[in-house]
N, C-alpha and C positions, 0 to 999 in steps of 0.2 A: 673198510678200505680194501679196493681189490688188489689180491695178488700179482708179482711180476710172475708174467710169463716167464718160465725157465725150463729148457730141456734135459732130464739129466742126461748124465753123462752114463756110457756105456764103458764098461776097460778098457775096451777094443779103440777107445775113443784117447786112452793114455800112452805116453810114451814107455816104453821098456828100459827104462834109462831116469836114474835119479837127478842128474845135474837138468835131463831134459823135460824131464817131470816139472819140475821147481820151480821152470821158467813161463812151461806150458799153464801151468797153473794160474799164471798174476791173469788178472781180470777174469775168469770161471766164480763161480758161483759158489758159499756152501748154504744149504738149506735144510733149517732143522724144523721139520712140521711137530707142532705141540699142540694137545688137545685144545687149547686156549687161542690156537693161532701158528702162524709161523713166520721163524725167526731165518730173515738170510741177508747175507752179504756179499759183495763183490772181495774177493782175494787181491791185497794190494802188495803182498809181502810175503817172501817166503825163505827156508834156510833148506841147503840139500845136506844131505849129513851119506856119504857114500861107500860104497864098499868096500870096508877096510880101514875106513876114517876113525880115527883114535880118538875126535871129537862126539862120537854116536854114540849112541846106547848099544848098537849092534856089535863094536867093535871086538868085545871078547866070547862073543856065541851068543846062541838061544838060551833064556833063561826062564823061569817062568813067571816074571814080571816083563821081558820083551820080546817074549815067543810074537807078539801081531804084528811087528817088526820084520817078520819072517815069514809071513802071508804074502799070497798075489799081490800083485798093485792094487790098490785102490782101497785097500781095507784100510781100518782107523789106527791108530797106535796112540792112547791115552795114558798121560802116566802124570803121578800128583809129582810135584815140586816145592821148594821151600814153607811146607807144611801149611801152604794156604792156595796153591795156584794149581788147575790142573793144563796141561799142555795135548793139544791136540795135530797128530801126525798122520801123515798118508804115506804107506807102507809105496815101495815105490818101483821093486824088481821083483823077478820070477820068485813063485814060493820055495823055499828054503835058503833063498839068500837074502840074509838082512841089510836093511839100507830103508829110509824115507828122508820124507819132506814134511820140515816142522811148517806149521800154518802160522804167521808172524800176526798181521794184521789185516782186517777186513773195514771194508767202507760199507757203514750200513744201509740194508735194502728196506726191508718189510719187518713189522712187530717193534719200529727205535721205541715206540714204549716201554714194552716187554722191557728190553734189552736197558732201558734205563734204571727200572725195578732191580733188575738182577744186578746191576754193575753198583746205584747207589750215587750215582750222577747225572745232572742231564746237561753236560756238553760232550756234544754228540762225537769229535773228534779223537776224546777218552772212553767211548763205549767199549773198543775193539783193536787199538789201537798198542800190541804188544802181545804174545802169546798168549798170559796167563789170563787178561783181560778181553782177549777173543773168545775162550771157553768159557769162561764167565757170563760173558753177555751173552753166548749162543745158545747156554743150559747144558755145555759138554762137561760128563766126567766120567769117572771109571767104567758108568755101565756102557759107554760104547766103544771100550776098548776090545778091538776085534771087528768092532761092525763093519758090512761091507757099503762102501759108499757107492757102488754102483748098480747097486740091488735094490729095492723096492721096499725099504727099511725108512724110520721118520728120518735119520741122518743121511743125506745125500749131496753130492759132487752134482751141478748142474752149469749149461753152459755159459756161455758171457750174455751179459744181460745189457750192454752196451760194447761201442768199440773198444780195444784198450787201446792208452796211452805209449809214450814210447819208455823200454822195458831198461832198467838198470842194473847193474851186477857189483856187489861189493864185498868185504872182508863179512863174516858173520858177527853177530853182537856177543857179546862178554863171554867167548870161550878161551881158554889157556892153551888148548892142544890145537892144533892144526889149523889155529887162528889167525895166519897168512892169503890164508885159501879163500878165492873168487866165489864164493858159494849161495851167496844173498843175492834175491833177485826183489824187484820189488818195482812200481809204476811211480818213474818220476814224474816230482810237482805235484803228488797225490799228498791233501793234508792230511789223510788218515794211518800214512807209513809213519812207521815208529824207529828210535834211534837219535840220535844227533844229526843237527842239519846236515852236516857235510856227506852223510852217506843218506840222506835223501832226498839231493838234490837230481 
């Protein structure tokens, strides 16, 4: 099956700004080339987590579980959750200031086989559909924590692979702290956005 054309993306090509990161994000590309093939999806969902937000990881310093947090834009930020999920993030301001954007859910592109193997389902709308199950199906874990996504590495940020839809903004999903905040962005009427209908409509 031939590959989708996809450009990657350059830094130069990202916003310096995590709320505008978050938004620039929905329909871009992530694309993970693997010996067997490559796995990519269109970005349909996304959470900003920003500088100084009580809800981040970044929020009390650099540590050395979220030192990639505190990378240039565009670098990866991978860290395991509820002892089964790893979560994959894009570092999202200048280096030494912490702040990114969690990758929520992707519409898959190329390898839905692959991605079915790894995930352990095949409706196609549960491949990627939720953090934990985005990294899952795209083969991301701790070893690309740090990687640079606009470098010439198998993990990379590449551009929209069609138009996008029109862009939504809502509360982020099951945080306690700073859980009022406008910070989810995500392609409405896309069925691959995760959440409860009402925030992706």
């Amino acid at each position: 099956m031939a590959k989708n054309r996809i450009r990657r993306l350059r830094r130069a090509d990202l916003p310096v700004d995590t709320v505008k990161l978050a938004r620039f994000l929905i329909g871009k590309t992530l694309v993970h080339d693997l010996p067997g093939g490559r796995l990519s999806g269109r970005i349909v969902e996304t959470e900003a987590y920003v500088v100084g937000d009580a809800g981040g990881h970044a929020y009390r310093g650099p540590t050395p579980h979220n030192r990639s947090l505190f990378l240039e834009r565009g670098h990866a930020y991978v860290y395991f959750v509820y002892g089964s999920w790893y979560m994959a993030n894009v570092a999202s301001e200048v280096l030494g200031v912490g702040a990114g954007v969690l990758l929520r859910a992707l519409e898959p592109l190329d390898g839905i086989p692959g991605m079915r193997r790894h995930r352990g389902t095949t409706r196609i709308t549960d491949l990627a559909r939720g953090p934990g199950r985005l990294a899952a199906a795209m083969r991301i874990d701790k070893r690309y924590d740090g990687a640079d996504l606009c470098a010439g590495g198998p993990l990379w940020l590449g551009a929209e692979a069609r138009p996008t839809g029109p862009i939504g903004r809502s509360v982020r999903i099951g945080l306690t702290r700073e859980a009022h905040r406008l910070l989810r962005f995500y392609e409405r009427g896309n069925p691959f956005v995760s959440g409860p209908k009402r925030l992706r409509a």
